[in-house]
PLY file of the C-alpha trace (Angstrom):
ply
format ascii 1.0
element vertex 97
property float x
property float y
property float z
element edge 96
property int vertex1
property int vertex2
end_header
0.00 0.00 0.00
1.20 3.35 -1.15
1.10 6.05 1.79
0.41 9.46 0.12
3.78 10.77 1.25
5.37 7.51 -0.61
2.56 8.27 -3.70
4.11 11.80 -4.42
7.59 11.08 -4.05
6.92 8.34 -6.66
5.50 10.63 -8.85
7.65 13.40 -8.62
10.89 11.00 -9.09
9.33 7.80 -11.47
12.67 6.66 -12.14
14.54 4.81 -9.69
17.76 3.16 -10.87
19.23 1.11 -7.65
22.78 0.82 -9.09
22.58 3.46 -12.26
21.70 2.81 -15.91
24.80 3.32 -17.34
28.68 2.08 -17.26
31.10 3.23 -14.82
33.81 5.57 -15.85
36.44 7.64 -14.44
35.73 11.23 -15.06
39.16 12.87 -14.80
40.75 10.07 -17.38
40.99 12.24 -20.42
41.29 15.24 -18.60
44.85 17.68 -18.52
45.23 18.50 -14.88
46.79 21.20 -13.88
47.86 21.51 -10.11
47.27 19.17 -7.42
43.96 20.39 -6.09
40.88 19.15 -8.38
37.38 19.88 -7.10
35.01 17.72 -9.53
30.99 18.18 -9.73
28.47 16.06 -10.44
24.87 17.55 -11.11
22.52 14.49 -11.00
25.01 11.91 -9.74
22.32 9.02 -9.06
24.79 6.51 -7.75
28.55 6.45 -6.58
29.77 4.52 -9.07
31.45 7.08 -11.48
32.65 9.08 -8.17
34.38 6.17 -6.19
36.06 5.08 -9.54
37.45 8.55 -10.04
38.57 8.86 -6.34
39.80 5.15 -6.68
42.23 6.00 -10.17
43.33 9.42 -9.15
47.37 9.51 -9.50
49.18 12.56 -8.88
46.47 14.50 -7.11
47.22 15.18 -4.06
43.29 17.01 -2.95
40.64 15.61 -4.31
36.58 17.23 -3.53
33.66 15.78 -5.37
30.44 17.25 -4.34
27.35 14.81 -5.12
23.86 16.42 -6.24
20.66 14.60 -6.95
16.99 15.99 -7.33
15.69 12.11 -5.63
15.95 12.06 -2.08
16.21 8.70 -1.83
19.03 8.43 -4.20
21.31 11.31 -2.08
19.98 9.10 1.40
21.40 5.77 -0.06
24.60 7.62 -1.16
25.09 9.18 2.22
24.63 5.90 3.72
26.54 3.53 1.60
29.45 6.89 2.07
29.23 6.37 5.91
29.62 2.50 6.03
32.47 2.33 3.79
34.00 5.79 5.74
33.45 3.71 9.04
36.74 2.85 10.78
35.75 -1.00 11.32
35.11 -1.20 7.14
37.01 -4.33 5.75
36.13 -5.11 2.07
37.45 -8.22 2.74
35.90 -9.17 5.86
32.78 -11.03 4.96
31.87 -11.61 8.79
0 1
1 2
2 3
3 4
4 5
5 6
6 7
7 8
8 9
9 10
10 11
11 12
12 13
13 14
14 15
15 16
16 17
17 18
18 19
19 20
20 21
21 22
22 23
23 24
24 25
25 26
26 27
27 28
28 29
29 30
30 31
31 32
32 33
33 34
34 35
35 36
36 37
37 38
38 39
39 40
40 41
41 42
42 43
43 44
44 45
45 46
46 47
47 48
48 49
49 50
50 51
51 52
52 53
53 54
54 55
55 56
56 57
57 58
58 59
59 60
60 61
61 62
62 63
63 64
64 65
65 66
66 67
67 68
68 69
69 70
70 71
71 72
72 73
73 74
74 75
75 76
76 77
77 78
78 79
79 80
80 81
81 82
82 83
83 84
84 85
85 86
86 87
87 88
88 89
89 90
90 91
91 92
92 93
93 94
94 95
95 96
C-alpha cells in the first residue's frame, strides 16, 4: 500500500535506478590537470559509481573534492549511507563476517 507521502515522491521522481543505468567511468581520465587540487561536480550523480572510480584512479592529485547532487531524495539518502559505512573505521572489504 502506497502512503500518500510515498505516492508523491513516486510521482515526482518515477525513475529509480538502484545501481545506475549506465557504465562506470572515471571522469578525470581524459582530462589535462593542472595543479594538485581538483574539485570535480556532479549535477545528478544518481549513484557512486562514477565518483568512487574517479577517487579510486586518481594519480598525482594530491586534494581531491567531489560534491554529489541529486533531485531524488532517496538516491542522495542511499549515497550518504553507503558513504558512511564504507568511511566507518571497522570497514574491511574483505571481511565477509
Amino acid at each position: 500500500m502506497l502512503t500518500p507521502c510515498r505516492r508523491v515522491l513516486l510521482e515526482k521522481c518515477p525513475f529509480y535506478y538502484p545501481f545506475g543505468n549506465t557504465s562506470v567511468r572515471n571522469v578525470l581520465q581524459d582530462c589535462q590537470l593542472v595543479g594538485d587540487n581538483i574539485k570535480v561536480l556532479f549535477l545528478g550523480s544518481g549513484d557512486l559509481r562514477n565518483a568512487l572510480k574517479t577517487a579510486g584512479n586518481r594519480k598525482n592529485i594530491a586534494n581531491l573534492d567531489i560534491h554529489l547532487n541529486d533531485l531524488n531524495p532517496l538516491v542522495v539518502a542511499r549515497n550518504i549511507l553507503i558513504l558512511k559505512i564504507i568511511s566507518a573505521d571497522g570497514f574491511d572489504i574483505q571481511n565477509e563476517g
